[in-house]
C-alpha positions in Angstrom: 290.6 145.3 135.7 292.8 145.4 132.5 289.9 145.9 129.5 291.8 143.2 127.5 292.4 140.5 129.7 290.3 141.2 132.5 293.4 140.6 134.9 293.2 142.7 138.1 295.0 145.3 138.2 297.8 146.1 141.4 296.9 148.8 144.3 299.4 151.0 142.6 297.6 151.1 139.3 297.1 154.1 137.8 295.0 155.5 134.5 297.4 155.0 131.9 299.6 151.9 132.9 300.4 148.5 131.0 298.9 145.7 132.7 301.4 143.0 133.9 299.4 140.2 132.4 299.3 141.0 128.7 301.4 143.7 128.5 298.4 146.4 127.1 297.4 149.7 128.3 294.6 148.4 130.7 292.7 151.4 130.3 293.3 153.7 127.6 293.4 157.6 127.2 291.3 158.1 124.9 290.9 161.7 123.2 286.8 163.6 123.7 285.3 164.4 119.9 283.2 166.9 121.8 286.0 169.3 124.1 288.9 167.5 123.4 290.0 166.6 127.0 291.3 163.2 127.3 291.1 160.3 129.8 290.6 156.7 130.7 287.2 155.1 130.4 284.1 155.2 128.6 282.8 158.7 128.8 284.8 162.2 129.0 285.0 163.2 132.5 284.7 166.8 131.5 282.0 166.8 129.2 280.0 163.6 129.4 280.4 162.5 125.9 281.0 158.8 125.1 284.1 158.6 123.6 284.5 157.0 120.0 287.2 154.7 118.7 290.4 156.7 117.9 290.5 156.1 114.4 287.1 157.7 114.2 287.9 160.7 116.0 288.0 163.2 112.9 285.0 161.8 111.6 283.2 162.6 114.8 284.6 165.8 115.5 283.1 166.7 111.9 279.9 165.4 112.7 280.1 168.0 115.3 280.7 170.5 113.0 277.9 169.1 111.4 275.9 169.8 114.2 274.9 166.8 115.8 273.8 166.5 119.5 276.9 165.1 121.2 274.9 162.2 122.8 273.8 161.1 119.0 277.9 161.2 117.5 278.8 157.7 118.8 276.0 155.9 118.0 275.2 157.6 114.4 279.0 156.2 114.1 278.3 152.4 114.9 275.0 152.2 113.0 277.2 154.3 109.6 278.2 151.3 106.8 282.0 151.5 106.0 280.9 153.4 102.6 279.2 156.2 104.7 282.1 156.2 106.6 284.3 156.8 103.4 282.5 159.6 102.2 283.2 161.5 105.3 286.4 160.6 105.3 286.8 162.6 101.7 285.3 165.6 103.5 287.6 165.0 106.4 290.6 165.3 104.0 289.1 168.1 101.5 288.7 170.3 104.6 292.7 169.7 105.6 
């Protein structure tokens, strides 16, 4: 089922494809913070970790650095306020 639109998704569907209804990827590959594999879904199939929104990515791969647990990245994340968020992003940029 297309994550979108909920439309099913034909018998020749596979991870990566548009879905005919809305036109979206109806599963998206999404790149691992923790050992940078990438893959459709919720959670890295090589790893485990949950994966994070792409536009958050950097921040958690620096939280890695940081040395969080990789189970406590995606949710220190969601719970951070958008001015947390922008002081890491400084850091993120500084270290470039």
């Amino acid at each position: 089922h297309c994550v979108h639109c909920k439309h099913k998704q034909p018998k020749d569907y596979s991870a990566g494809d548009l879905c005919p209804a809305c036109g979206r990827q109806a599963e998206p590959i999404l790149a691992c913070f923790w050992c940078s594999s990438s893959g459709p879904g919720k959670f890295c199939r090589s790893c485990g970790a949950q994966f994070v929104p792409t536009g958050e990515l950097e921040l958690a791969v620096l939280l890695r650095r940081d040395g969080l647990p990789k189970d406590a990245i995606p949710a220190k994340l969601l719970e951070m306020s958008a001015a947390d968020k922008d002081v890491l992003w400084g850091r993120v940029r500084r270290s470039r």
